[in-house]
N, C-alpha and C positions, 0 to 999 in steps of 0.2 A: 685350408686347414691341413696340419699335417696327417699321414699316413702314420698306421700303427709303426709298420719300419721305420720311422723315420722319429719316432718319440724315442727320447733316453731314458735307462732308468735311473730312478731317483731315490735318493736315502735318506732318511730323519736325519736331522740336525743335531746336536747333542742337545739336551734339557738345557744346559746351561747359556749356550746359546741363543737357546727358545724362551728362554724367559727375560731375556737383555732386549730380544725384540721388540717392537715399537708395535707391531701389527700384531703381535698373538696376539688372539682371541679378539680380534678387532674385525668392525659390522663390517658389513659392506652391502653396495646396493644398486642396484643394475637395472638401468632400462632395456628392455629388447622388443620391440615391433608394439612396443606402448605398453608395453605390460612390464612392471616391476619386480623386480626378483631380488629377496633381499639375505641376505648369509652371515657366516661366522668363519673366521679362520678356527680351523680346528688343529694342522698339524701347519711345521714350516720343514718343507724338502730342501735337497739342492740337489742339482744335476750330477750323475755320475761321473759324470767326465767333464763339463765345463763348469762344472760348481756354481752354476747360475741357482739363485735363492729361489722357489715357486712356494708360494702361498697354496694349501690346499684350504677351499673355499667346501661348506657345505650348505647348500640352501636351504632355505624353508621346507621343498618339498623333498628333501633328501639328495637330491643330486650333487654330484661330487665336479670341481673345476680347479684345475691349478692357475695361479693370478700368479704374474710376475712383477717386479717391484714397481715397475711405474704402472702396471694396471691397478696396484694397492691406492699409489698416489691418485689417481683418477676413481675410483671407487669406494676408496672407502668413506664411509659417514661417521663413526666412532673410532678414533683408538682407544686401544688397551685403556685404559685409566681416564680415559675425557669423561669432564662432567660430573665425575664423581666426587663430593662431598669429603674429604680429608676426615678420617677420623675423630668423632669429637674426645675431644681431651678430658678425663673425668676431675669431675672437682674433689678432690679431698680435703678435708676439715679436720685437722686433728683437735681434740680436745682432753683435758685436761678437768677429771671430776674430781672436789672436794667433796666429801661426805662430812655435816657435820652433824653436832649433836644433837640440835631441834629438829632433824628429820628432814633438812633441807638441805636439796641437792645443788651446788653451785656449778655451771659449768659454763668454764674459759674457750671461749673457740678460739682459732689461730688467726681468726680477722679482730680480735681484739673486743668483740662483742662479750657483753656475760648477759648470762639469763639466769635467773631461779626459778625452781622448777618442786614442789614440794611428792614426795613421794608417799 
């Protein structure tokens, strides 16, 4: 493991950049001596000087770890958006009421259906 002298510091990414990524906000999940430790990208850095990308990991129990991108490719369990259900699309119906004189209401849906409906 390296030595504190021997880590670079590191900068946030711009927003823009951070949200084009594949792994923000993506799980991750890690075995060590049999026991599971499972996280979230919370920030994505790069190295001050060799611009290398490091994933800050936070785990379940708080602790902080920077992943680099093929440690991403090897641990992570979810990306950003996996799995999730697309939007459902709302159905809208317009319709089209006549009011007429008997106190019955007509009304034309846009699937060509009519109903009366006395009010």
């Amino acid at each position: 493991m390296a030595s504190l002298e021997d880590e670079e510091d590191t900068v946030d990414v711009s927003e823009e950049q951070r949200l084009k990524d594949p792994y923000n906000q993506a799980l991750i999940s890690r075995v060590i001596d049999g026991q599971v430790f499972n996280g979230q990208v919370v920030n994505i850095e790069e190295g001050a000087i060799t611009k290398e990308r490091l994933y800050r990991i936070r785990y379940e129990d708080g602790d902080l770890e920077h992943f680099t991108p093929e440690m991403m490719k090897t641990y992570c369990v979810k990306p950003r958006g996996a799995g999730e259900k697309p939007a459902k699309r709302q159905k809208t119906v317009a319709a089209d009421v006549h009011i007429c004189i008997g106190c019955t209401v007509d009304v034309v849906m846009s699937m060509g259906r009519k109903t009366r409906r006395a009010h």
